[in-house]
N, C-alpha and C positions, 0 to 999 in steps of 0.2 A: 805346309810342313806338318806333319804327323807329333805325335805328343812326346814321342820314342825320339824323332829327331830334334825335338825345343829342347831336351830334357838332357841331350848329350849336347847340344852346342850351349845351354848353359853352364854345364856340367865340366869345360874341357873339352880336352884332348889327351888328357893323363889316363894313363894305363895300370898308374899306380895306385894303390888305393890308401886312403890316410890311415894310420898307425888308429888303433883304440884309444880312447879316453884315458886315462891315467898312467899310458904310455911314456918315459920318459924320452926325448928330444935324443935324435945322434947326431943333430948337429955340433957342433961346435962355435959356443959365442963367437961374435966377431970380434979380432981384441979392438978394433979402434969405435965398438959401441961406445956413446958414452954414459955414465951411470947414472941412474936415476936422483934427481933431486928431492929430496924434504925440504920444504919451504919452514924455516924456525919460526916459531912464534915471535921473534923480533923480526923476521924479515916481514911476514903476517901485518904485524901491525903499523909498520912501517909505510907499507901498500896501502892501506886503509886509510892511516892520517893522512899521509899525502893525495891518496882519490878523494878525500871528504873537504879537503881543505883547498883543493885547488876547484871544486864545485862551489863551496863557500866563497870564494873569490871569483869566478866566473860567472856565477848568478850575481855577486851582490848582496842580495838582501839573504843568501843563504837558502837550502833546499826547502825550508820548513819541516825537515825533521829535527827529534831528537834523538841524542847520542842512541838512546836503544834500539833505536828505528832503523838510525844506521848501521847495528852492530858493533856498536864498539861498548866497552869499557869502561865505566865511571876513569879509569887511568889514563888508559887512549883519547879521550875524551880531554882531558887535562892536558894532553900532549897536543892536541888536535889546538886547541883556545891558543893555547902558549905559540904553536909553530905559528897561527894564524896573524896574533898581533903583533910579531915580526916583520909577518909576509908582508903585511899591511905598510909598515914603516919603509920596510925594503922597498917595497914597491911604489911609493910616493915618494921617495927619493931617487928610485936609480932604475924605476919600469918593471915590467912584469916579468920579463926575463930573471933579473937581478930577484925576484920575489918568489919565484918558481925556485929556484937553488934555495933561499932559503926555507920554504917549506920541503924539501928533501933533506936540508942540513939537519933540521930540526927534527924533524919524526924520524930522521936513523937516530940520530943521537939519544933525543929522547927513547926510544922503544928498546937501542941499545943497554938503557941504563935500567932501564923497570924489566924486561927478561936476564939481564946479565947473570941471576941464580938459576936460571930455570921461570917457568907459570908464577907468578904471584900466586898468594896462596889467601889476600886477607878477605875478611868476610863481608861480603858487602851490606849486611846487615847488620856491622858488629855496633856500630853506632845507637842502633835504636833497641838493640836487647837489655833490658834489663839484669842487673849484674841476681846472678845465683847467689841465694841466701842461704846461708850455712842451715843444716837440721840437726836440732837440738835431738840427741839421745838420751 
C-alpha cells in the first residue's frame, strides 16, 4: 500500500474537513451531558484519610511514611490518628467491615468540619515564629 493510501485509510473516509482552531462548535450540547465535577477540598481530604487509613490498617504496622510523604496536612493528619483509633476499636469488636464504615464515617465528618469555611488558612509555622517586637520611634 502506497503512502497516499496509509495516509487516507488512517485519515478516514470523511470528505469533510475540520473547522480551524479557535472555531466556535455548531453543535449543540447534548442536554442529558452530565456536568462536570469539582472535587471540594472536603471531599479531597476525605479521599485521602480514608486511602491512608485503611493502608494503615491493611499493612498493620502502617506504610512507614509520614503525614508529608503522604500528602496530607498536619489537620488531615489529625483527622487521619482520630478515624484510625476508632477503626481500630470498631474492628476488634464487630471486624473489618464494621471498621471500614467507620473510617468513612470519620474522615467525612472530620474533613466536613475543618473545610466547612472554606481552606483553612492557619500558618503552619505560626507556633515557632517569634512574636514582632514593637519599634521604638
Amino acid at each position: 500500500m502506497g503512502a497516499l493510501a496509509v495516509s487516507a485509510a488512517l485519515a478516514g473516509c470523511s470528505t469533510t474537513a475540520a473547522p480551524p482552531r479557535g472555531t466556535p462548535s455548531t453543535t449543540a450540547p447534548s442536554i442529558n451531558s452530565p456536568s462536570p465535577h469539582v472535587t471540594s477540598p472536603a471531599e479531597l481530604c476525605a479521599h485521602l484519610v480514608t486511602y491512608w487509613a485503611e493502608q494503615e490498617l491493611d499493612q498493620g504496622q502502617g506504610s512507614g511514611l509520614d503525614y508529608q510523604e503522604k500528602g496530607l496536612s498536619d489537620g488531615q493528619n489529625a483527622i487521619l490518628l482520630t478515624a484510625l483509633a476508632a477503626a481500630r476499636t470498631e474492628r476488634a469488636a464487630h471486624g473489618a467491615a464494621a471498621g471500614d464504615r467507620v473510617i468513612e464515617q470519620r474522615a467525612k465528618q472530620g474533613c466536613d468540619e475543618r473545610y466547612r469555611n472554606g481552606t483553612p488558612t492557619t500558618d503552619p509555622w505560626a507556633q515557632t515564629k517569634q512574636p514582632e517586637q514593637p519599634t521604638s520611634s
